[in-house]
C-alpha positions as CSV (number, residue, x, y, z in Angstrom):
1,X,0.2,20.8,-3.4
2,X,2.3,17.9,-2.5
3,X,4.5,16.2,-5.5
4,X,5.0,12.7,-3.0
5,X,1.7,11.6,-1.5
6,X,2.1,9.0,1.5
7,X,-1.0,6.8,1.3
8,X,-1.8,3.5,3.6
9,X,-3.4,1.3,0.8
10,X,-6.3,-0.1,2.7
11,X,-8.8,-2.4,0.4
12,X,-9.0,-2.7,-3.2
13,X,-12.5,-1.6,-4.1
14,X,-12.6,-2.5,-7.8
15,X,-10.7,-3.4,-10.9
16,X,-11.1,-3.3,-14.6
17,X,-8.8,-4.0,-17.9
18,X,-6.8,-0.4,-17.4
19,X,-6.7,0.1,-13.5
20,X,-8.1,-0.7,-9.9
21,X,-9.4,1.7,-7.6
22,X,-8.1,1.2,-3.7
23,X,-9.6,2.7,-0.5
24,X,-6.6,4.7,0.7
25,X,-5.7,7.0,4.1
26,X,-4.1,10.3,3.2
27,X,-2.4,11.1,6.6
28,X,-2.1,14.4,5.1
29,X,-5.8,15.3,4.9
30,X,-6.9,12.8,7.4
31,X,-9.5,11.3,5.6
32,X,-9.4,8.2,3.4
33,X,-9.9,8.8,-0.1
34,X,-10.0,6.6,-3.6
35,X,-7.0,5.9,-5.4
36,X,-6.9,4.8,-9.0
37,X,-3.3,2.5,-9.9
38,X,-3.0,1.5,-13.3
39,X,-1.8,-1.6,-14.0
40,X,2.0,-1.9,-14.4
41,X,1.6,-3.0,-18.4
42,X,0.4,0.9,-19.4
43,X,2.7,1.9,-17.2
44,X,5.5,1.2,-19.7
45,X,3.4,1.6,-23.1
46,X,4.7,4.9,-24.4
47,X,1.4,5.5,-26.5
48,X,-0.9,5.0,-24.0
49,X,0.8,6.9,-21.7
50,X,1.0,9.7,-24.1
51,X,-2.5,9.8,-24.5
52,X,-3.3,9.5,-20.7
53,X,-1.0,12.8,-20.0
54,X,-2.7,14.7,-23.3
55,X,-6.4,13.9,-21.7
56,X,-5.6,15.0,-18.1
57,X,-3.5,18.1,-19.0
58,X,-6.4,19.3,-21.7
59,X,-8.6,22.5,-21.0
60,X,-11.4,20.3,-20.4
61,X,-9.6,18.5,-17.0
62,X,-8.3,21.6,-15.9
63,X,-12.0,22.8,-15.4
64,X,-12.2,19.8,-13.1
65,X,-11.6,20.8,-9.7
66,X,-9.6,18.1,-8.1
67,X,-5.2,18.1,-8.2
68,X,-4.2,16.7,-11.1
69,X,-3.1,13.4,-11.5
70,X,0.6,12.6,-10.3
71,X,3.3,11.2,-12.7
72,X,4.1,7.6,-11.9
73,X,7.6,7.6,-11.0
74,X,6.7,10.2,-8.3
75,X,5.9,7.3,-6.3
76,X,6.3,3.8,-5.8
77,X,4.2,0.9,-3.6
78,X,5.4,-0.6,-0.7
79,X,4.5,-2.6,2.5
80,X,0.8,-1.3,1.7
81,X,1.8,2.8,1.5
82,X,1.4,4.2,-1.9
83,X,5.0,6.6,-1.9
């Protein structure tokens, strides 16, 4: 599993109060898929992000078959590719 996905942002689909969801191209697996950015404000609240990491790393995600989420600082947007 990669640890630094290159994704071509392509149209933002949605949005909420916590995050928007962006039609993305993963070169990788040739396919576009859906791509969930939360909005830079959590990004830097310690407690919510403590809380985000506890919920996707419990027993009950891990039966969920789909990678894991990716820590944020793994990547970083620019020019319209999600690094």
């Amino acid at each position: 599993m990669p640890t630094n996905l290159d994704l071509e942002l392509q149209e933002r689909l949605g949005h909420g109060s916590m995050t928007e969801v962006w039609k993305a191209f993963d070169p990788q697996l040739q396919r576009n898929v859906a791509v969930k950015i939360f909005h830079a404000d959590l990004l830097n609240d310690p407690a919510f992000m403590t809380r985000f990491w506890d919920l996707a790393l419990s027993p009950e995600a891990q039966k969920i078959h789909f990678p894991p989420p990716q820590k944020p600082e793994a990547r970083s947007a620019k020019k319209g590719v999600l690094r």
